[in-house]
C-alpha positions as CSV (number, residue, x, y, z in Angstrom):
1,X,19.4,5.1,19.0
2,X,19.6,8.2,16.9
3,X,16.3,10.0,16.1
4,X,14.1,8.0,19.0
5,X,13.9,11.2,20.7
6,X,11.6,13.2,17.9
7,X,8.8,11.4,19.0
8,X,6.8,11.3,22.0
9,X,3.6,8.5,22.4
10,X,0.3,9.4,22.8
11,X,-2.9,7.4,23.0
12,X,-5.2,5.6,20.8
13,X,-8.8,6.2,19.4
14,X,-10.8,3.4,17.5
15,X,-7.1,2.1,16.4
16,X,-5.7,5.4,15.3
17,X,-2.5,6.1,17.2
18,X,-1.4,9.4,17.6
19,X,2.3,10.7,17.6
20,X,3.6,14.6,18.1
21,X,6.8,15.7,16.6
22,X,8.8,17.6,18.8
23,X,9.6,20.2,15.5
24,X,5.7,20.5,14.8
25,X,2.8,21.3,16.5
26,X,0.9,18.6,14.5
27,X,0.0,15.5,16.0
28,X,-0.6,12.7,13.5
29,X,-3.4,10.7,14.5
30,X,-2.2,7.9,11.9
31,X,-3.5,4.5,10.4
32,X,-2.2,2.3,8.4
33,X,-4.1,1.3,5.7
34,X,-3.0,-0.4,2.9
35,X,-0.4,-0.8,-0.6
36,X,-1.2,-0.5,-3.8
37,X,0.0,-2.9,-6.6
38,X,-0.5,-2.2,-9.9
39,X,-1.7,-5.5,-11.9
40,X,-1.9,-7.3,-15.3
41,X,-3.7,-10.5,-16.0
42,X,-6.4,-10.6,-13.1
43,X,-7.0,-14.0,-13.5
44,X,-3.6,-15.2,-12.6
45,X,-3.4,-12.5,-9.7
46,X,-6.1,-13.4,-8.4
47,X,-5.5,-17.0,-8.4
48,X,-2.1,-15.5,-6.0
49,X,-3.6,-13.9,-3.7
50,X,-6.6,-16.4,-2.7
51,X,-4.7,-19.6,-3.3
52,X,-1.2,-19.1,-2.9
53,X,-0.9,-16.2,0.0
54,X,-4.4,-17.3,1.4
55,X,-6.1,-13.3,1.1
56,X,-9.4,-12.8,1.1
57,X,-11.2,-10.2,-1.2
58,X,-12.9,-7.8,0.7
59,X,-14.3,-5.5,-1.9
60,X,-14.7,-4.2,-5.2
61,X,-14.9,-1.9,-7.3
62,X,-15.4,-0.6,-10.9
63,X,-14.7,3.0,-12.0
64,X,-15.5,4.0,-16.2
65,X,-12.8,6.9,-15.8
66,X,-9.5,7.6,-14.5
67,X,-9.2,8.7,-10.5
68,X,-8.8,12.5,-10.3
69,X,-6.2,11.9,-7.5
70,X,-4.5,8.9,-10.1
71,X,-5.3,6.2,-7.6
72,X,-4.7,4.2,-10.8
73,X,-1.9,6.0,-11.9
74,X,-1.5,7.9,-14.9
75,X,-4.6,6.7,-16.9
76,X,-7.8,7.5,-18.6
77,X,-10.3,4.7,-18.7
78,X,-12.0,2.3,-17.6
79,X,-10.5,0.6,-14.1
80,X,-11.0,-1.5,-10.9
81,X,-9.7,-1.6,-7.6
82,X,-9.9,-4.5,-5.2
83,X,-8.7,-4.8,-1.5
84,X,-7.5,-8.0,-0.8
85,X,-6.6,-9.1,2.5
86,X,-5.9,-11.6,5.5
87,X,-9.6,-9.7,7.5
88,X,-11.5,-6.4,7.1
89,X,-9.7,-3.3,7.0
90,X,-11.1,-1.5,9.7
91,X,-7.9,-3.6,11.4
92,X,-5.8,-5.2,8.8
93,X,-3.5,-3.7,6.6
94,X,-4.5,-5.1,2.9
95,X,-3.1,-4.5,-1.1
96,X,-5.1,-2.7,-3.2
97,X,-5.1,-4.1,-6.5
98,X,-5.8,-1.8,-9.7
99,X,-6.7,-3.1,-12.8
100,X,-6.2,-0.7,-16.3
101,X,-8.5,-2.4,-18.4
102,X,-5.9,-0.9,-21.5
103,X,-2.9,-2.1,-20.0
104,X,-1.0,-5.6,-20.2
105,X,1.5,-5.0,-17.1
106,X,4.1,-2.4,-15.9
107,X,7.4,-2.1,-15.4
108,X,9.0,-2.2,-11.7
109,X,12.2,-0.2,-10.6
110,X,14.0,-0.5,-7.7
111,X,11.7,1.0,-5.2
112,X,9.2,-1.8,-3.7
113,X,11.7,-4.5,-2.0
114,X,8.2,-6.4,-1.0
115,X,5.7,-6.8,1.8
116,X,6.7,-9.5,4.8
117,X,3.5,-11.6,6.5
118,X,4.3,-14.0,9.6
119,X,2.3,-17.3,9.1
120,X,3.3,-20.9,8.9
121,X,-0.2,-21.5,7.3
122,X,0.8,-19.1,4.1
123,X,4.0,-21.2,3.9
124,X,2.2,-24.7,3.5
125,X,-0.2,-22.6,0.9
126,X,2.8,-21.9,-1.3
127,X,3.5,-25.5,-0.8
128,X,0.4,-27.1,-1.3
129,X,0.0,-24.8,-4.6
130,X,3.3,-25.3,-6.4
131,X,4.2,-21.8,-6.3
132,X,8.1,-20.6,-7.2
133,X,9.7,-19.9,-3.8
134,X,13.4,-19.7,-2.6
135,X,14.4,-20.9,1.1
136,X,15.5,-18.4,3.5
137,X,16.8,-18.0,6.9
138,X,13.6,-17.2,8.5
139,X,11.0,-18.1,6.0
140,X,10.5,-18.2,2.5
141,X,10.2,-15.5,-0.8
142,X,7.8,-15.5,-3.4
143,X,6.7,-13.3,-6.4
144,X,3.4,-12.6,-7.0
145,X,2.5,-12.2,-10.7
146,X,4.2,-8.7,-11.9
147,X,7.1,-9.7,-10.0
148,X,6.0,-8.4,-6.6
149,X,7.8,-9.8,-3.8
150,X,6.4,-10.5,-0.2
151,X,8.4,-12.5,1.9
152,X,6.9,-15.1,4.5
153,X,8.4,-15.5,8.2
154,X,8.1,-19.3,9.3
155,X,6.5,-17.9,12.6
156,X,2.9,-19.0,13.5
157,X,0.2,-16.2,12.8
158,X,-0.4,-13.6,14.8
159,X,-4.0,-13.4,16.5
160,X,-4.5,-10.2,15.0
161,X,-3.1,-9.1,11.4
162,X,-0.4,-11.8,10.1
163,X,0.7,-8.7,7.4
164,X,4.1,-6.9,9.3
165,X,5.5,-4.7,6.9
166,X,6.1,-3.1,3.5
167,X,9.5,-2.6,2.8
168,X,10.6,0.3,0.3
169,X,13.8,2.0,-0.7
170,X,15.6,5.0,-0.4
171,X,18.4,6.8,-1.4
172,X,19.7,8.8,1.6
173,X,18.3,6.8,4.8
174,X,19.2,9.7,6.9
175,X,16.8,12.1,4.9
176,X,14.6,9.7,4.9
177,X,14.1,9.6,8.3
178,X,13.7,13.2,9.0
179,X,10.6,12.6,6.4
180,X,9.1,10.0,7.6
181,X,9.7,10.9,11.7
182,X,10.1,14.2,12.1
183,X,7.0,15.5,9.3
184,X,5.0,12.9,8.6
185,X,5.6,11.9,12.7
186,X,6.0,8.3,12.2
187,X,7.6,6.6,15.4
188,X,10.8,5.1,14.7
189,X,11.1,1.4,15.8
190,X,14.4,-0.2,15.0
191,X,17.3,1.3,13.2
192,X,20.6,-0.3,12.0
193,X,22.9,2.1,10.7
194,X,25.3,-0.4,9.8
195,X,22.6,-2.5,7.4
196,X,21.3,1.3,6.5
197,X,17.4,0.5,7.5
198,X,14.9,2.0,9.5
199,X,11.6,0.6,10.7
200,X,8.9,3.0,11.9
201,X,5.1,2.8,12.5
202,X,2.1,4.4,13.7
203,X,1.3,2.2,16.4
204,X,2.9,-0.8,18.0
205,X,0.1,-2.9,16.7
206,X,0.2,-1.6,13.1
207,X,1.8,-3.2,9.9
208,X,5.2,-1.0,9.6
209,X,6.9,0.8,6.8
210,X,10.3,-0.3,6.8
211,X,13.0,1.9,4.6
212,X,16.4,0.4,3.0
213,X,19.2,2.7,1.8
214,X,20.3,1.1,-1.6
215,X,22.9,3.5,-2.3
216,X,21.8,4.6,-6.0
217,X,18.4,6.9,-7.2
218,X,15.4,5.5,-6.7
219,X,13.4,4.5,-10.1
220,X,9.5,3.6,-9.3
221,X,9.1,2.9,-13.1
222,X,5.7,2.3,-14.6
223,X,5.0,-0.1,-11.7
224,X,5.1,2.6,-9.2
225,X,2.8,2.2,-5.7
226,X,1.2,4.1,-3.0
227,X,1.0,3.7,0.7
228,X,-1.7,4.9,2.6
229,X,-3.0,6.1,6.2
230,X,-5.6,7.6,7.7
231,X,-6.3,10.4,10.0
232,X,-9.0,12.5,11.0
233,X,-10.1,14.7,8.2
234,X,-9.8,17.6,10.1
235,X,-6.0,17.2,9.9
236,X,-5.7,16.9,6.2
237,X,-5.4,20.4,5.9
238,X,-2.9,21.0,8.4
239,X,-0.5,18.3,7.1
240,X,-0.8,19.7,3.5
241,X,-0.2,23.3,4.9
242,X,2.8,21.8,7.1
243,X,4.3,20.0,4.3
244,X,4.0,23.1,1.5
245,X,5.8,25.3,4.3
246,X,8.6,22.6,4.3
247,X,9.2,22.6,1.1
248,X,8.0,19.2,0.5
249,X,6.1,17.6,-2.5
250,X,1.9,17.4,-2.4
251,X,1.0,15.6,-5.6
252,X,-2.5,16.6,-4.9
253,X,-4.2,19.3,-2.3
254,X,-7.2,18.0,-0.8
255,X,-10.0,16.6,-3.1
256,X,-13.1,15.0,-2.4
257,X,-13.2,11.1,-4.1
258,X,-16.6,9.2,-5.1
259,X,-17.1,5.8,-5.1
260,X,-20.4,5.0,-6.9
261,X,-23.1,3.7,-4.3
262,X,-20.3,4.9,-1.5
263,X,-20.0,7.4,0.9
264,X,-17.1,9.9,-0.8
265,X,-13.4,10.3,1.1
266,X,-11.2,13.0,1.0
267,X,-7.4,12.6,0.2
268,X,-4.0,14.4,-0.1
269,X,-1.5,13.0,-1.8
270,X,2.3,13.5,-0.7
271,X,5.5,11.9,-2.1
272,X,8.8,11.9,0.4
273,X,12.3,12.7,-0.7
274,X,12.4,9.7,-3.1
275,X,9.3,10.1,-4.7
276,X,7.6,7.5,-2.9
277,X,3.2,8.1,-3.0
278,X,2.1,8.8,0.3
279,X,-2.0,8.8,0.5
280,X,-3.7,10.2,3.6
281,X,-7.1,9.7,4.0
282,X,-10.2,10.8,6.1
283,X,-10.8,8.1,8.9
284,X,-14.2,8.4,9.5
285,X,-15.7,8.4,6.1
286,X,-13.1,5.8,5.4
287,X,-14.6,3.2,7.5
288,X,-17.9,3.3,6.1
289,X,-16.4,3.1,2.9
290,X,-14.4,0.1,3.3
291,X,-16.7,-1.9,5.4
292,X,-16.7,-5.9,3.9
293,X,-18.3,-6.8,0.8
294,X,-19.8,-10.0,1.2
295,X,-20.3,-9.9,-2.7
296,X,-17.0,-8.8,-3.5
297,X,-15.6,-12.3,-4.5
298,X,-18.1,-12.6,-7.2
299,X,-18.0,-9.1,-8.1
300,X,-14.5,-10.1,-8.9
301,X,-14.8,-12.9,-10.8
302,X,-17.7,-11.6,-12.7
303,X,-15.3,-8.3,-13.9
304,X,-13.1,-10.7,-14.8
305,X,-15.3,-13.0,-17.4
306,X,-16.7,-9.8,-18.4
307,X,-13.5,-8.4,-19.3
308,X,-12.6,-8.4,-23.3
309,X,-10.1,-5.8,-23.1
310,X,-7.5,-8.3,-24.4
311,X,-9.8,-9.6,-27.4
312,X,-10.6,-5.9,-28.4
313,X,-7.1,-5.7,-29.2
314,X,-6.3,-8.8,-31.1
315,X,-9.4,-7.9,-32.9
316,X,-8.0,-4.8,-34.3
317,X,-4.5,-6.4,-34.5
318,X,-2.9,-4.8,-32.1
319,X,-0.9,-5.7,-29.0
320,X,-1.9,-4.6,-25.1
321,X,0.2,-2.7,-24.4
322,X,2.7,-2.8,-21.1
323,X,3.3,0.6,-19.3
């Protein structure tokens, strides 16, 4: 298969698998981490993802002003983030949930086709709750609230991390590849040229990121999301320096984030061809910060009754706004 040659295996470390691309001298010692969605009314989202998909939330947290690296996107204000998840994320890929306290709900383009989990158990879930789904071949589809697809393989669960892929799409597969391969030095798994789609990981035992040529521009729309991986922090610097040299997009150089009460990360921010958000993170900082809440479910529902963004607005006879 074409392009199965950029990549050579290497080994593993605490989960991290590393990969060398045979057109850099950077090894990307990557993990996959998690996707963020962008959500409205958390009461009905998070009524999803614990009842209907069967998630557990694993922390949370409350910010009073917009993230300097927009991990909530374009906004100033008050904002919360919650990981949400099938175990902790030291080795499970999870959704990271942001919450604008000033915004109703966003609008989605054409470039998150959904996020696919193996389990019979998150199929009788849907069931049991009453949730919308439609039939297919291998499974079931659903939307979560926002309209955010995943799509659920009738298979039983796997012993380790039931989530298998996130599925986005591209414009021009082949440039795509040389992105997401040969740069960012993701090994490339499957590829159909005839169905236009590539699926390529970190490490065999990773959730995958699986790209779709659609054949027209790619429009992330208000409801735009991120994916992110970690490395060691010592390569941050290297891959920002190796991507700036290719030409190719850093949305944000290197910055230090704080979590209140949390040990800080440090980030850089890429986007591929399409515009797609790629975050890379430090690894080892970002395992102390993302260690398991055991308050985090009543964290959430506390923010939630707390929460009178919506009642500010009727108040002063105005609608919340969608983005």
């Amino acid at each position: 298969t074409r392009g199965r040659g950029d990549v050579t295996r290497g080994g593993s470390l605490m989960g991290i698998i590393w990969t060398r691309s045979r057109s850099s001298n950077v090894a990307v010692q990557g993990r996959a981490l998690h996707f963020v969605l962008r959500v409205g009314d958390r009461e009905i989202v998070f009524k999803f993802f614990r009842e209907v998909l069967g998630m557990k939330v694993l922390r949370h947290e409350e910010f009073q002003e917009g993230c300097k690296a927009t991990c909530n996107g374009p906004y100033d204000g008050k904002w919360s983030k919650t990981m949400v998840g099938y175990g902790p994320e030291e080795n499970h890929f999870v959704v990271e949930l942001t919450y604008n306290y000033g915004v109703a709900g966003y609008r989605l383009g054409n470039d998150f086709l959904g996020i696919t989990v193996q389990s019979k158990e998150v199929i009788e879930k849907v069931k049991q709750a009453g949730w919308p789904l439609t039939e297919t071949e291998d499974g079931i589809v659903i939307e979560a609230p926002g309209g955010y697809k995943f799509y659920v393989v009738n298979k039983d669960q796997p012993p380790k991390d039931p989530v298998q892929k996130v599925s986005l799409a591209v414009s021009d597969l082949q440039r795509a590849i040389d992105y997401w391969n040969k740069l960012l030095g993701m090994k490339i798994y499957q590829r159909d040229d005839t169905s236009k789609v590539v699926l390529l990981g970190f490490g065999d035992d990773q959730c995958k990121v699986e790209l779709k040529e659609i054949g027209v521009a790619i429009d992330h729309a208000s409801g735009f999301g991120r994916v992110a991986f970690s490395c060691p922090k010592k390569q941050l610097t290297a891959i920002e320096t190796k991507m700036r040299k290719q030409k190719q997009k850093v949305l944000m150089a290197l910055v230090r984030l704080d979590t209140p009460g949390k040990v800080p990360v440090d980030v850089v921010i890429l986007a591929d061809p399409d515009g797609h958000e790629i975050c890379l993170v430090g690894d080892s900082n970002f395992r102390l910060l993302s260690v398991v809440d055991p308050k985090a479910d009543s964290l959430v529902d506390e923010a939630i009754a707390a929460d009178d963004s919506t009642e500010w607005f009727v108040q002063n006879r105005q609608q919340k706004p969608l983005a």
